[in-house]
C-alpha positions as CSV (number, residue, x, y, z in Angstrom):
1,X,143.1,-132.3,185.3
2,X,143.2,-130.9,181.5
3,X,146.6,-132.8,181.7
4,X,146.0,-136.1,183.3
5,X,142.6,-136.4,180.7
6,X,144.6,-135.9,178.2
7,X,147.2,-138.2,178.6
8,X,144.7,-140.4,179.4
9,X,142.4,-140.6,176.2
10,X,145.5,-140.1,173.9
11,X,148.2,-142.8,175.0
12,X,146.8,-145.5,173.6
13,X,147.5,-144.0,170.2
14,X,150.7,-143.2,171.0
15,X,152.7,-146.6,172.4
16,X,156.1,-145.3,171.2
17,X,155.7,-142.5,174.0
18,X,154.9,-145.5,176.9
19,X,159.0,-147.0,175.8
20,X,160.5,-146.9,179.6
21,X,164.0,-145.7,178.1
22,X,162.2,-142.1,177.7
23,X,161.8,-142.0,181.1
24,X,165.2,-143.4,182.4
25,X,165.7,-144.5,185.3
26,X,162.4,-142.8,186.7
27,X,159.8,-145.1,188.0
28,X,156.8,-144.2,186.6
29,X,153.1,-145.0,187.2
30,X,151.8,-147.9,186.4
31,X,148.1,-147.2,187.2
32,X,145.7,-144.6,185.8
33,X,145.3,-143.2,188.9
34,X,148.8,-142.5,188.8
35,X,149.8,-141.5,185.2
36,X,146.7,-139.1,185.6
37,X,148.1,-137.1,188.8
38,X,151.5,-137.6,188.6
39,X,152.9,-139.4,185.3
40,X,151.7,-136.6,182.9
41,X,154.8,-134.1,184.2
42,X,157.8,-136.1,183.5
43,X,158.7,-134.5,180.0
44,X,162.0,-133.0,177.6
45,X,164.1,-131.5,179.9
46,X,162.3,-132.6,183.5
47,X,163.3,-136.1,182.4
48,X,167.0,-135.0,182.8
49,X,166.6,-133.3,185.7
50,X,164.7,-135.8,187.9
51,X,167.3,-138.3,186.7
52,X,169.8,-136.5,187.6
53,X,168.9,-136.1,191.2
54,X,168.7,-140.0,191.3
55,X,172.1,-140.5,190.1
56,X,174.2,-137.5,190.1
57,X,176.3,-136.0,187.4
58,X,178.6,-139.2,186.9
59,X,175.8,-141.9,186.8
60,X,174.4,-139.4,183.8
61,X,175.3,-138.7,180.3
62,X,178.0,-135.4,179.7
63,X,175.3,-133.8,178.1
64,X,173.7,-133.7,181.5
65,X,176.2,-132.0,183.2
66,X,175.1,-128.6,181.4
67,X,172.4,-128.5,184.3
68,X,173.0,-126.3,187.2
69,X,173.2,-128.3,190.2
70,X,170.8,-126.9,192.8
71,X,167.5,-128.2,191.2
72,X,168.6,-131.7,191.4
73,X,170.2,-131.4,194.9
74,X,166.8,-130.1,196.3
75,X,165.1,-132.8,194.7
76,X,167.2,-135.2,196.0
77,X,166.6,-134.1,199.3
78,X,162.9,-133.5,199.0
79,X,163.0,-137.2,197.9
80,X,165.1,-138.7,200.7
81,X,162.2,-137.3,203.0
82,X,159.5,-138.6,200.4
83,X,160.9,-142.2,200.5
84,X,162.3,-142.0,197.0
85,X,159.7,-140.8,195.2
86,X,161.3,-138.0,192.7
87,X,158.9,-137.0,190.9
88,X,156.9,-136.1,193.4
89,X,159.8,-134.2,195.0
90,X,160.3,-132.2,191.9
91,X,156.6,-131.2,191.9
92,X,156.7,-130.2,195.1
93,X,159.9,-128.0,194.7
94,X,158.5,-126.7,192.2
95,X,155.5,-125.8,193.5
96,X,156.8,-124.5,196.0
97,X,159.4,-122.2,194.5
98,X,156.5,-121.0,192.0
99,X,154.5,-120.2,195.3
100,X,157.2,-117.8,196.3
101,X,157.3,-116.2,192.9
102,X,153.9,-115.0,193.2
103,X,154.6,-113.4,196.6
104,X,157.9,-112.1,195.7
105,X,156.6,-110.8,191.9
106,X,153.5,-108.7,194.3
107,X,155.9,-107.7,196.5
108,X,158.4,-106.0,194.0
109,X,155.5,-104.6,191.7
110,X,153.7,-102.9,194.9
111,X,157.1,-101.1,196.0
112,X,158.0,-100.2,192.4
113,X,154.4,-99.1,190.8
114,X,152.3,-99.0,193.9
115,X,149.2,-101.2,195.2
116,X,147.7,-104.0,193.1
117,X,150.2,-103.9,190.6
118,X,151.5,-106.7,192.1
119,X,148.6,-108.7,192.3
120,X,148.1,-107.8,188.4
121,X,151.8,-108.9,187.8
122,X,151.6,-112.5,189.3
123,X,148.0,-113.3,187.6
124,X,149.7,-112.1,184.1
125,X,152.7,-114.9,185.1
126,X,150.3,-117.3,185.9
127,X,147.9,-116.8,183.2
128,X,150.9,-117.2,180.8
129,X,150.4,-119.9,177.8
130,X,154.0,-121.5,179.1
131,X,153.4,-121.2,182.8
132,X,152.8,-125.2,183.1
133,X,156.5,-125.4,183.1
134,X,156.5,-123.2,186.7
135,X,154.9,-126.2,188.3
136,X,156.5,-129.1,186.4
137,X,160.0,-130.3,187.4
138,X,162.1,-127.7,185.7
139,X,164.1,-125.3,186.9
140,X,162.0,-121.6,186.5
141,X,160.6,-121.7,189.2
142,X,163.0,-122.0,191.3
143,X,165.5,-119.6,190.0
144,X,162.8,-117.3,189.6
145,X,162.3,-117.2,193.0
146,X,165.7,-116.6,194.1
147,X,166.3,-114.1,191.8
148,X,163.0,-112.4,192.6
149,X,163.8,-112.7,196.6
150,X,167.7,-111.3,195.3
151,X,166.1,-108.1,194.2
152,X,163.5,-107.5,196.4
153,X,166.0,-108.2,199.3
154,X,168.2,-105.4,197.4
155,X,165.5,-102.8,197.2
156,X,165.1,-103.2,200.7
157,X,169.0,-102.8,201.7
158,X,169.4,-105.9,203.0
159,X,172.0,-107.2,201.1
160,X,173.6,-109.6,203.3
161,X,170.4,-112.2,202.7
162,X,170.1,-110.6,198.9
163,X,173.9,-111.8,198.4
164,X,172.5,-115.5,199.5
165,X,169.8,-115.8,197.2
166,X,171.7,-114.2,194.3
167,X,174.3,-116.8,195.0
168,X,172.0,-119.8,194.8
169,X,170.0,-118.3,191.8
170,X,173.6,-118.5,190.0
171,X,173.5,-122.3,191.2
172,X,170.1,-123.0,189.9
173,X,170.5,-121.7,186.1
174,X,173.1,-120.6,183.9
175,X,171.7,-117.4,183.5
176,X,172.2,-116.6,187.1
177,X,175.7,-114.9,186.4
178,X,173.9,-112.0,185.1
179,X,172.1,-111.3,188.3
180,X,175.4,-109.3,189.2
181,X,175.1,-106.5,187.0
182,X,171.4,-105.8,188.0
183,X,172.6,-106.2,192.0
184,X,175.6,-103.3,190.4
185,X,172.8,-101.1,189.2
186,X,170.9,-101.0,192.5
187,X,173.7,-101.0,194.1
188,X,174.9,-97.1,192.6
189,X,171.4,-96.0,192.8
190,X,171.2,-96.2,196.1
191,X,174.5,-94.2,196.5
192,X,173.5,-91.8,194.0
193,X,170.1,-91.3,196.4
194,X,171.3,-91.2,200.0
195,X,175.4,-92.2,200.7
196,X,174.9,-93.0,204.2
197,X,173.1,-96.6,203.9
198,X,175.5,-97.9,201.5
199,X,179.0,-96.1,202.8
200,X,178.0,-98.0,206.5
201,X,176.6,-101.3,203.8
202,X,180.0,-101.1,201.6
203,X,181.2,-105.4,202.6
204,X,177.4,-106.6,202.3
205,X,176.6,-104.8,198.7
206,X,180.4,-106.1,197.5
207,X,179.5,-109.5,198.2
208,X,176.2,-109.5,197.0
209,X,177.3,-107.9,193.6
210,X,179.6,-110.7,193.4
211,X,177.9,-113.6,194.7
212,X,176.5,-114.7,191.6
213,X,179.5,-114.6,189.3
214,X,181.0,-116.8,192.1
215,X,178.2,-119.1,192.1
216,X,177.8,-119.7,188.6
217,X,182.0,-119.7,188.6
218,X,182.5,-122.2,190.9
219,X,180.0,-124.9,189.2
220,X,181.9,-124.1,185.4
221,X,185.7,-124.7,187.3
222,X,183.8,-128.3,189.6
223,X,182.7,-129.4,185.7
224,X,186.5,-128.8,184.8
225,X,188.3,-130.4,187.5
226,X,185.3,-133.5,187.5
227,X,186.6,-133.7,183.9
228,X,183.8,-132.5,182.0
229,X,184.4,-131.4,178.5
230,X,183.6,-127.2,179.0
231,X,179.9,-125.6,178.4
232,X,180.4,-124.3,175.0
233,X,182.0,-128.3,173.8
234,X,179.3,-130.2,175.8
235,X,176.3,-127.9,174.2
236,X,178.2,-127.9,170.6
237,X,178.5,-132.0,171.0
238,X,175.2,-132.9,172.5
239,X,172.8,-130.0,171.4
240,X,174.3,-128.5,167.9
241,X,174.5,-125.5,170.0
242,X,177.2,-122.9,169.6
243,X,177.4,-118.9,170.5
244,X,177.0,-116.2,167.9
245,X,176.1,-112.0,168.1
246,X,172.7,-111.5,169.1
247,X,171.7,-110.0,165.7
248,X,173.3,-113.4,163.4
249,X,171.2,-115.2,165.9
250,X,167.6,-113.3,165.6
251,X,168.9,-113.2,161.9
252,X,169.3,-117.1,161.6
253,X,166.0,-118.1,163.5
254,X,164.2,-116.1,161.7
255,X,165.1,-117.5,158.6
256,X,164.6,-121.3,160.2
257,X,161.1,-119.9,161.3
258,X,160.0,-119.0,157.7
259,X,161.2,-122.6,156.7
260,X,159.9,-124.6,159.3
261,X,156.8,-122.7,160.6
262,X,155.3,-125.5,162.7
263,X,154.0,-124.6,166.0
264,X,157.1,-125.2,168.2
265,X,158.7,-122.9,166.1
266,X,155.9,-120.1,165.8
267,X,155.8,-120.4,169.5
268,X,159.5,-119.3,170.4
269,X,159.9,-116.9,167.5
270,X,156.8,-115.1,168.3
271,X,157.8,-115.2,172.4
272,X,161.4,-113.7,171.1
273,X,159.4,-110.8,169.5
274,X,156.9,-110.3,171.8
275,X,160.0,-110.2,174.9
276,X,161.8,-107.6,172.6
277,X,158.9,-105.7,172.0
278,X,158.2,-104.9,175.7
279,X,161.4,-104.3,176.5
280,X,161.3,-101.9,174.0
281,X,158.7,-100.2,175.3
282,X,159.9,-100.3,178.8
283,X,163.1,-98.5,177.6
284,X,161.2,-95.6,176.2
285,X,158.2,-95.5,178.5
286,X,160.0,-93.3,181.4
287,X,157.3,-95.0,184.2
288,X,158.7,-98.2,183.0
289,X,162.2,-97.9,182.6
290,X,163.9,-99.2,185.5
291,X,167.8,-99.5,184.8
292,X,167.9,-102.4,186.9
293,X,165.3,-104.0,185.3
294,X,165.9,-103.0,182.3
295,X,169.4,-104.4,182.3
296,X,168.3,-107.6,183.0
297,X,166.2,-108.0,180.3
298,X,168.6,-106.8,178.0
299,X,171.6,-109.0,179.3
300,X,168.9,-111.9,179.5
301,X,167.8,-111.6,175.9
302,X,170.9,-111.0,174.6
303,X,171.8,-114.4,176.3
304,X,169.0,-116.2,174.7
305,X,169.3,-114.8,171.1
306,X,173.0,-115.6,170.9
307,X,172.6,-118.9,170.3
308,X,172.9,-121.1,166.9
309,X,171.8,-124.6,166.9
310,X,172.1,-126.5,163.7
311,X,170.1,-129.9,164.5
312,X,167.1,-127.7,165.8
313,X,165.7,-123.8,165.9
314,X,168.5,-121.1,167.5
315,X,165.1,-120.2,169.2
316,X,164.9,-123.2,170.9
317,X,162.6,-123.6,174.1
318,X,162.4,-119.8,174.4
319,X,158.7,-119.7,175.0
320,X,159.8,-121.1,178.2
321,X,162.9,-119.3,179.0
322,X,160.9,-116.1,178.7
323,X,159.4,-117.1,182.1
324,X,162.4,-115.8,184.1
325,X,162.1,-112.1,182.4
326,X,160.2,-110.8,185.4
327,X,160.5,-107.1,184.4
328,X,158.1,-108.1,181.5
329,X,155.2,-109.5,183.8
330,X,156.0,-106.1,186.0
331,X,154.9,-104.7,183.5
332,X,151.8,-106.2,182.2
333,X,150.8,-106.1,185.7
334,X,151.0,-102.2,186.1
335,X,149.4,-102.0,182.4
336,X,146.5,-104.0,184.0
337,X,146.0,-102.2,187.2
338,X,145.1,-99.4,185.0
339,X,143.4,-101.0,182.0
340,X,139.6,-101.2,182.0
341,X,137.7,-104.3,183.4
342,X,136.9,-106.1,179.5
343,X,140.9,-106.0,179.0
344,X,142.0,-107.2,182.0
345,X,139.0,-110.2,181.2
346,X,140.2,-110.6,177.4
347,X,144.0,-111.2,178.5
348,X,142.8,-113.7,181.0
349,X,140.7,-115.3,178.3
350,X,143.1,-115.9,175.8
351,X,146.2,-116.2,177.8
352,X,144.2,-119.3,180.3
353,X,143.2,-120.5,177.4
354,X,146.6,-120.8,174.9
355,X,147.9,-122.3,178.8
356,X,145.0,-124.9,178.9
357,X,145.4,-126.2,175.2
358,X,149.4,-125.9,175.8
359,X,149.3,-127.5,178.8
360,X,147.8,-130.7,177.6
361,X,150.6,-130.9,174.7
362,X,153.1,-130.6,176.7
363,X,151.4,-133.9,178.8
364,X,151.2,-135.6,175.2
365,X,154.9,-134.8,174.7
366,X,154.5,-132.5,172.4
367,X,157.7,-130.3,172.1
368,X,157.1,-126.6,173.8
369,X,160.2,-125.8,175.2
């Protein structure tokens, strides 16, 4: 609603934004009705992805071929059954995937820090000033889930369905790879607690360990032999992007923040910090600090800060990258549970409200990640 009224009142001053070549080969709206309810979430990078479940990776620029596959493939499908309409079908992928987050993110907090931590954990997600981008057609939800359902399966033992969600995950996002050494982790500390499940478990906890470094694998050597220049030339070509230390990168955005400081900016730089700082915390807080989880964040992090883009900030859609970082949201929600009714009330204030004003700039097309 916040969305569709903005759009709505503002696109009139704004006619360079209605050009059709933004959209691509998307058919868009024509009516109020329409642009109000569904025209408002084709933005940035959903653009690329919707149009790349139209066409495929060869109808598509290179640059586009730095998207996972499994996004676009669902929303192809999704879109065969709604007659064609793909935007629509990414909604309602997405929708659905961020759905399962919700039940997957109570589902892990309750087994790791007991009853209604959960609960706490999915309402900090969805209170989140970026979580617009869980329901518009882009890809954190659905690697969310699977990496969610991948750990939670794990927990469990059940690593033969864990091992097909970690596997998928890798096919929905880049990042995916690193859903192995987290699956590793699990893996010894469930050895180290009782040998019995995983001696009689050895094949299923194997293949699960590996399953997304075979994933994300298979997709990187399908680019080559397709002919696509590799990751690291297509993102250095199309985006400025190329791969530094984590430090030179925190080091260099940092520097571009103080420069730029618009709000863009502010946003992913104060994201980065905030990310690091709970990490941090979850490192020395011995309730918090998960290896697994912990792990993740730090391979995650370390992924996102090693990057150097020349043409725009190294920090660079962050604010919504820092969806996937799960461990964070586990735990905000256990900090929550405990904390007293006025500051559960005051995060929900603030955070719904950054998400409501951010929200209708992302429908404006204003850059947020």
């Amino acid at each position: 609603m916040v969305m569709g009224t903005a759009w709505l009142v503002v696109q009139r001053h704004l006619p360079e934004i209605l050009d059709p070549s933004v959209y691509g080969q998307l058919r868009m709206p024509t009516s109020n009705v329409g642009n109000f309810f569904i025209g408002v979430w084709p933005r940035w990078d959903a653009v690329h992805h919707l149009n790349l479940a139209m066409g495929g990776y060869f109808a598509s620029s290179p640059g586009e071929s730095v998207f996972y596959p499994l996004y676009a493939g669902l929303t192809w499908l999704l879109a065969l059954v709604l007659g064609g309409r793909y935007i629509e079908a990414g909604l309602l992928l997405s929708t659905i995937t961020a759905a399962a987050v919700f039940v997957f993110l109570i589902l892990i907090g309750d087994h790791l820090f007991g009853d209604e931590s959960g609960k706490w954990a999915a309402i900090s997600l969805a209170a989140y000033p970026t979580a617009v981008f869980l329901i518009a057609p882009f890809t954190e939800a659905l690697f969310l889930a699977l990496t969610l359902s991948a750990i939670y399966l794990a927990y469990l033992g059940r690593w033969w369905p864990a091992a097909v969600s970690a596997f998928l995950a890798s096919l929905a996002r880049g990042p995916g790879l690193t859903l192995s050494l987290p699956l590793a982790i699990l893996a010894i500390r469930q050895w180290d607690s009782t040998h019995r499940p995983i001696r009689f478990q050895a094949v299923s906890v194997l293949v699960a360990v590996a399953a997304p470094l075979v994933g994300g694998v298979s997709f990187l050597a399908w680019r080559s032999i397709a002919g696509f220049p590799s990751m690291s030339e297509t993102l250095r070509q199309y985006t400025g992007t190329t791969f530094v230390d984590p430090l030179t990168g925190i080091v260099t955005a940092l520097r571009q923040w103080i420069t730029i400081l618009d709000l863009p900016t502010t946003l992913d730089t104060l994201s980065a910090l905030l990310f690091l700082a709970v990490t941090v915390v979850m490192a020395f807080n011995p309730r918090w600090r998960k290896i697994e989880l912990l792990a993740y964040m730090l391979v995650n992090i370390g992924f996102l800060l090693s990057r150097r883009t020349e043409n725009a900030t190294s920090l660079k859609s962050i604010s919504r990258y820092v969806l996937v970082l799960f461990p964070a949201f586990l735990v905000a929600g256990d900090y929550l549970k405990q904390a007293r009714s006025a500051t559960r009330f005051l995060y929900l204030v603030i955070s719904s409200s950054l998400l409501i004003v951010l929200s209708a700039l992302y429908a404006l097309w204003f850059f947020l990640g």
